[in-house]
C-alpha positions as CSV (number, residue, x, y, z in Angstrom):
1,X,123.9,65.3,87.5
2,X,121.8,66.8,84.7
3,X,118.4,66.5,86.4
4,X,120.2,67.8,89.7
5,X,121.0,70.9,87.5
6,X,117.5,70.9,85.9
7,X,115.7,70.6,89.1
8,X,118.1,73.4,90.4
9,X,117.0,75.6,87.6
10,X,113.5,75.0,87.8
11,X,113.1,75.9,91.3
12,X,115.0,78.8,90.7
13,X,112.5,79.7,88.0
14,X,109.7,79.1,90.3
15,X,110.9,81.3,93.1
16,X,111.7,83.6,90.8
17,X,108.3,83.9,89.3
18,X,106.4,83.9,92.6
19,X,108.4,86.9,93.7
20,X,108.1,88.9,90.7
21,X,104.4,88.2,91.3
22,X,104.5,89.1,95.1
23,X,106.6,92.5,93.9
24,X,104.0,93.1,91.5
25,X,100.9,92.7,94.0
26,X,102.9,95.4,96.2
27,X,103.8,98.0,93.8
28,X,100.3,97.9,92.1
29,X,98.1,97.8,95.4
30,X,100.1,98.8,98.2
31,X,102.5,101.9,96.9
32,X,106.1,102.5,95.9
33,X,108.6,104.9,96.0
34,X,108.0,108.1,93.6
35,X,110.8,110.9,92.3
36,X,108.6,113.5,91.3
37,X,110.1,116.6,88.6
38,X,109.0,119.5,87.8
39,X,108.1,122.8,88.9
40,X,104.4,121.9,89.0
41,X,104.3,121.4,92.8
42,X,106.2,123.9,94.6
43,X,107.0,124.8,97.3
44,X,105.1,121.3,98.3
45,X,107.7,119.2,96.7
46,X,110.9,120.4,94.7
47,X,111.9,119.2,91.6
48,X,113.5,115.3,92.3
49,X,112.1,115.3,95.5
50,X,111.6,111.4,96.8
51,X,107.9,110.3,98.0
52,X,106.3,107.4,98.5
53,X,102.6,106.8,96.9
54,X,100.5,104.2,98.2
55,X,97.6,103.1,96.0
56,X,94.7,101.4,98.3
57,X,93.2,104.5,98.4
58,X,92.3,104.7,94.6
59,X,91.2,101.1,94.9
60,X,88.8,101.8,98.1
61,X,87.7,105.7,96.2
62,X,89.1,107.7,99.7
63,X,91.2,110.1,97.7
64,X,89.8,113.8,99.4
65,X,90.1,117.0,98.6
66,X,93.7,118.7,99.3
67,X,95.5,115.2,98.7
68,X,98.2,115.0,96.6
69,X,98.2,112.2,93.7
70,X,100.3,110.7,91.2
71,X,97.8,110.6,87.7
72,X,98.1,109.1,84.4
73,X,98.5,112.2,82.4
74,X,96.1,113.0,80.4
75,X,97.9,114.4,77.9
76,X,100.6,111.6,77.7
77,X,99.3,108.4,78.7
78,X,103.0,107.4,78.8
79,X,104.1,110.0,81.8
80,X,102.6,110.4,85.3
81,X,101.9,113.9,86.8
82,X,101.6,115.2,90.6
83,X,99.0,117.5,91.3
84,X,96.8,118.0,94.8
85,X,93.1,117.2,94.3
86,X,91.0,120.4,94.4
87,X,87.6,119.4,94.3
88,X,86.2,115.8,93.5
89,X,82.5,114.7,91.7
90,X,79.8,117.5,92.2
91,X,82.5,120.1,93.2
92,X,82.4,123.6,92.4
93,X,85.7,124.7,91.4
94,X,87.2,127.9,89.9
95,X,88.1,127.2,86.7
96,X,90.3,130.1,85.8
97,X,93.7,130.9,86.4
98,X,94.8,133.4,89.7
99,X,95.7,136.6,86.9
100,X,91.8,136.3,85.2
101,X,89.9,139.5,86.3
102,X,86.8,137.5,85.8
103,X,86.3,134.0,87.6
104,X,84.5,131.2,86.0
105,X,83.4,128.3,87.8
106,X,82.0,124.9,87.2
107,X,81.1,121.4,88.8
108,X,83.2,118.3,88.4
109,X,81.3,115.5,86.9
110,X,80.7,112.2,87.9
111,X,83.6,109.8,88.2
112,X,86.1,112.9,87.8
113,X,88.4,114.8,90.1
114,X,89.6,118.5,89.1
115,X,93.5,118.7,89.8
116,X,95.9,121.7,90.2
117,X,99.8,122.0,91.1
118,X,100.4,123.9,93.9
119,X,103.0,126.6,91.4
120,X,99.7,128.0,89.8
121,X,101.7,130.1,87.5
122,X,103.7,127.1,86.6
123,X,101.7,124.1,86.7
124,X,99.5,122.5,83.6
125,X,96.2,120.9,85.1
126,X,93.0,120.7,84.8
127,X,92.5,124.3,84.1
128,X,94.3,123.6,80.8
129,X,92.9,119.9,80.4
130,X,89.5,120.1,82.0
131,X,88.9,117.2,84.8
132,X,90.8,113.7,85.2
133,X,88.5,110.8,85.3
134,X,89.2,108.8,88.6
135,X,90.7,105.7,87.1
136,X,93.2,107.8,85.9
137,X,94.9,108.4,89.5
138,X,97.9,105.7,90.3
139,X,98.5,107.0,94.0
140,X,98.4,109.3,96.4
141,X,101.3,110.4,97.9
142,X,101.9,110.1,102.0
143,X,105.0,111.5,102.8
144,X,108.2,113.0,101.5
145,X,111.4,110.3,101.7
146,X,114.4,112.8,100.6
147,X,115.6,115.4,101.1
148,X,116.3,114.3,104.5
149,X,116.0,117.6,106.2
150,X,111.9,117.9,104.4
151,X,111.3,114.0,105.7
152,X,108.0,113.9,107.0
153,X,104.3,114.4,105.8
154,X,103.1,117.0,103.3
155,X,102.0,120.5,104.1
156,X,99.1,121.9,103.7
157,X,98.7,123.3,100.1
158,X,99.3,127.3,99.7
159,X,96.4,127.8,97.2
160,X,93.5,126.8,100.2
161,X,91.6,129.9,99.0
162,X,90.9,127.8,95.7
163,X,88.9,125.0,97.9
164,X,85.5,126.3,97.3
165,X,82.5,125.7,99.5
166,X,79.1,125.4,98.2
């Protein structure tokens, strides 16, 4: 009777942990669902709209300019942000905000990307925090889940006059 019950629990264990594993492998490499808040990335996505990230493009470096990522923040390791990628290594980007009479500009280094939300007057990015090194990004989002009526892939971002070409 007891080793029925032990072996019982055992197994259970064992299933347990390889699922837990295989839920693991799939939410680090493959993607997951994302609520994203904040005013950051409007019109794009509303605050507590529902995405889903997948993450093989970080690990394979095909994140592209005018994607949209989740990021470590930079300022707060413990929080993730969502910003669309505006240039990547080598880049020129405007480095100013859209009010600033005078433009500055400046190249992203190596290993970096330069991020901005899609609100400019309401977004902090890299124009606050300088560039995001690339091990920093989690994700990049596909397409919006909910609201239902917004289901579907992302739009283009509003801010394509700050995609500079060399």
């Amino acid at each position: 009777m007891l080793r029925n019950v032990l072996g019982k629990t055992f197994r259970f264990l064992g299933y347990t942990v390889q699922y837990g594993c295989i839920a693991h492998c799939a939410f680090e490499y493959l993607g997951g669902i994302v609520v994203c808040s904040g005013p950051s990335m409007e019109p794009t996505i509303q605050n507590y709209d529902i995405v889903f990230s997948e993450n093989l493009s970080r690990h394979f470096y095909c994140i592209r300019k005018g994607d949209i990522v989740i990021v470590k923040s930079p300022n707060d390791p413990k929080s993730n942000i969502c910003k669309r990628v505006i240039g990547l290594e080598g880049d020129k980007v405007c480095t100013s905000n859209p009010s600033d009479f005078l433009k500055s500009h400046s190249y992203v280094p190596k290993g970096h990307v330069w991020l901005e939300g899609d609100n400019l007057r309401n977004s902090t990015d890299s124009r606050c925090y300088g560039p995001v090194p690339y091990g920093l990004i989690r994700g990049r989002i596909c397409f919006k889940i909910w609201p239902l009526n917004d289901f579907g892939f992302l739009r283009a971002s509003p801010n394509g006059h700050r995609f500079l070409d060399d």
